[in-house]
N, C-alpha and C positions, 0 to 999 in steps of 0.2 A: 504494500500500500504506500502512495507517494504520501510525502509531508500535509499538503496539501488535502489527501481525502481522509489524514490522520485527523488533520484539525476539525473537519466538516464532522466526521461521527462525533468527535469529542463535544462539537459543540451540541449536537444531534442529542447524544446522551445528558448533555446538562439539560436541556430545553424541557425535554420528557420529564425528566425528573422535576422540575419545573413546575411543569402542567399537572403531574398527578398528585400535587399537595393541594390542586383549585379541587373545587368542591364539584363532581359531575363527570360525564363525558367530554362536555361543551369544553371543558377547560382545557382537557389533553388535546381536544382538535383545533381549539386557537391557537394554543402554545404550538401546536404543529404547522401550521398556517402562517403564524409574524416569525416561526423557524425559517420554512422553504422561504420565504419572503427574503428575509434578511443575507440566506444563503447565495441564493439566487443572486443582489445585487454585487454582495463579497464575491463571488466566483466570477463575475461581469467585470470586475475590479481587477482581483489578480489576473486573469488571463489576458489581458488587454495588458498590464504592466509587464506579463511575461513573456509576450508577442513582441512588446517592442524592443524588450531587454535581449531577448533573443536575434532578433533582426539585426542590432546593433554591432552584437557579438560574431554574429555568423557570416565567413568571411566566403566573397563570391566560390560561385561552385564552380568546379574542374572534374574531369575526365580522371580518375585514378587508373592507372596504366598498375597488372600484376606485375611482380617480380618474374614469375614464370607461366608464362600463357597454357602450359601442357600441366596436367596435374592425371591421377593414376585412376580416373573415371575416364578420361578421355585419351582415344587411341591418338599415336603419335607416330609417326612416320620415322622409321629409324635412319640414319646414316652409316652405308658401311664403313667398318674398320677394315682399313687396307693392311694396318701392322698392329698385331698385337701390341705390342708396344703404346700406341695410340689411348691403348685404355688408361691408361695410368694419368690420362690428363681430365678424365670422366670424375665425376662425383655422381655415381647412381644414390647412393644412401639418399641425399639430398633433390637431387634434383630429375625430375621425373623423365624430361627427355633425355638423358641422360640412362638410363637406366633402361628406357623403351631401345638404346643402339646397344646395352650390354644383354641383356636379354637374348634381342636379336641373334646376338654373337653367339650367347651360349647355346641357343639350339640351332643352331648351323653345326657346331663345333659336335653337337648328338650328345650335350652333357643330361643324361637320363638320370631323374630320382630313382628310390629302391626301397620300399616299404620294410618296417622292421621283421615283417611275417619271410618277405622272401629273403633278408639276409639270414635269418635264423635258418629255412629251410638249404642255403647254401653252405650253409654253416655244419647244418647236418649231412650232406650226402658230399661234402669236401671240395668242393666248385668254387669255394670261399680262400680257400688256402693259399691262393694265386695271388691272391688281391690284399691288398696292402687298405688298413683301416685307420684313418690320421679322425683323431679327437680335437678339437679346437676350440673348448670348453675353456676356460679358466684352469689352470693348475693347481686352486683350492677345491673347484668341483669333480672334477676330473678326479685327489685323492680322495673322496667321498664312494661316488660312484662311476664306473665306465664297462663297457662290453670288454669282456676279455680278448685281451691279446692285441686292441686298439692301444695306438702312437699316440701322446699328448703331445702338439705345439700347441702352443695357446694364441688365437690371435687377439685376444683381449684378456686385459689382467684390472685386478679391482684397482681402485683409484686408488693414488699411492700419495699422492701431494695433497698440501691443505693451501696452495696459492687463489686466488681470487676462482681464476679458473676452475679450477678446481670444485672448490667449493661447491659453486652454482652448477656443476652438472652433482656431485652428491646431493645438492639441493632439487632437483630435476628430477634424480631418480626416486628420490622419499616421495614425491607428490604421488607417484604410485606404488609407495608402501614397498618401495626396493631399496634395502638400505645396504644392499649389495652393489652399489654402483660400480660399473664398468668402463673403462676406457682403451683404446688399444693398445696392444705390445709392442713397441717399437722395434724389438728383436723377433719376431714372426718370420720374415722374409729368411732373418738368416738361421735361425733354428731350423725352419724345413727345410732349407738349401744344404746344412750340414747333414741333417739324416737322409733326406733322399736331392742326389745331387739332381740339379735338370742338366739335358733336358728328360730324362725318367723316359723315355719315348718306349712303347711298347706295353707297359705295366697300368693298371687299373689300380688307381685310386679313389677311396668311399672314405668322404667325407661327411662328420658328424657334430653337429653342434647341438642336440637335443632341443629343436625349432620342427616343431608341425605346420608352417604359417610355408615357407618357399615353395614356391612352384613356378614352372614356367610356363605352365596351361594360363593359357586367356580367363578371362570371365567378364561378366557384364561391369564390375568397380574394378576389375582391373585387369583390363586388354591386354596388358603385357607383363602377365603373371609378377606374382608376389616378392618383394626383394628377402633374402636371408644372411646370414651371417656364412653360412655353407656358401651359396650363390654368390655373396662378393666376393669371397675368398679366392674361389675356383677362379673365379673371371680374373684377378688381380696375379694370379697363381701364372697362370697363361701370360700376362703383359710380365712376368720376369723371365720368362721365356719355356718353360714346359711346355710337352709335348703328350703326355700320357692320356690315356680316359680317365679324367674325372666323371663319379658317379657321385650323388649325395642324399643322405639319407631322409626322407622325408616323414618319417614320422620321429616322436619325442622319445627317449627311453623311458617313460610309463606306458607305452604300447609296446615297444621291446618287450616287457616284463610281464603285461597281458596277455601275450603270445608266448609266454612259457620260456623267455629269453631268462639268463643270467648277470647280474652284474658282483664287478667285486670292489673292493677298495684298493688303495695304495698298495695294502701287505697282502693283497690277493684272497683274501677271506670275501667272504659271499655276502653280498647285501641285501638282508629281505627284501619284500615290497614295503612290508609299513615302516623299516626305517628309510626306506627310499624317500616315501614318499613325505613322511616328518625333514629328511634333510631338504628335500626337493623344498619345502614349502617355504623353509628357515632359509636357502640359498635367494630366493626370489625377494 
């Protein structure tokens, strides 16, 4: 309620009260009558004073021009990348055309998701053994819980600095009850490049970041499928120059574990579901 229909009932309720110490009906209906009366001219008053206050104040109209004319409802016409290399000058996180020519890229490139059911099932009949499974979780989540026998590089590590910076993204993340905030690793590039060198050309990599949200299927809010932390990876993995199948995994590891998957800790012991899913809750 504005200030103004604060003070209208306020006065509303003294009026009433008012009227009902006169003796009768008649009294509550005058006292209701020299009410709207008086209101009525008061409101004739203020709005006319706050019409011109306004006018005063209100400085000619102009054209607002967005920042980015493309946003992730609306299809966007990609530009090819001639050299991978080229990506590295993209900001998909950010910006939506941007993201509609890395996308592009990745399904040209045949980088295919891989649900937690059929990794388990490769997992069981040995198809799996070939393929190389990089985790890119945080290094605090990662010793908690991961699929066995998955790599951690981390491409993000929790905030580490308290500089202004800083701060305001710890601040950013608590607005959604994340007091886990994340920032990226600086050392990512060169951590995977020490364990698997590029260009890796021939070997399949399945990438994991426990994110059910990536995809590169279209849909009607977003033509040019979902961005993920798996997804820029890949794409940004390719601009330092790899050559491998990247695959990435599209569901979370609490479908992993629905599907009868295992995880372990650090020291390789087994992690329930329901401590999973208390650490899960605690990590977010």
């Amino acid at each position: 309620m504005s200030t103004f229909g604060t003070f209208r009932f306020c006065l509303l309720v003294a009026s009433c009260s008012a009227a009902i110490s006169r003796p009768g009906v008649r009294g509550c209906l005058r006292g209701a009558r020299s009410t709207s009366s008086s209101l009525s001219s008061l409101s004739s008053s203020f709005l006319h004073r706050s019409s011109l206050a306004k006018t005063r104040a209100m400085p000619p109209l102009r054209r607002i021009t967005p920042r980015y004319e493309a946003s992730d409802s609306v299809a966007v016409a990609p530009k090819p990348v001639d050299n991978t290399a080229d990506l590295r000058s993209l900001n998909p996180s950010q910006k939506p055309q941007d993201w509609a020519v890395v996308s592009s890229f990745l399904r040209d490139r045949d980088v295919k998701p891989m649900k937690a059911k059929e990794i388990l099932e490769k997992m069981e009949d040995g198809s799996i053994s070939d393929v190389t499974m990089v985790d890119i979780s945080t290094s605090v989540r990662f010793g908690r819980y991961h699929i066995p026998g998955s790599v951690n590089v981390p491409m993000f590590r929790l905030i580490k600095n308290w500089d202004a910076k800083s701060v305001l993204r710890r601040m950013n993340y608590a607005l959604f009850m994340d007091f886990q905030g994340t920032e990226r690793d600086p050392d990512f590039f060169d951590n995977f490049k020490a364990k698997f060198p590029p260009p890796h050309k021939g070997q399949t990599v399945v990438i994991v970041d426990d994110s059910e949200y990536g995809t590169l299927q279209g849909t009607t809010n977003f033509p040019n499928g979902r961005i993920s932390r798996s997804l820029l990876g890949i794409s940004e993995l390719y601009a330092e120059g790899y050559e491998c199948d990247f695959v990435f995994m599209q569901d979370s590891l609490g479908a992993y574990l629905r599907h009868g998957g295992q995880l372990v800790d650090a020291d390789g012991a087994e992690v329930s579901k329901f401590a999973f899913e208390m650490q899960d809750m605690l990590m977010r």
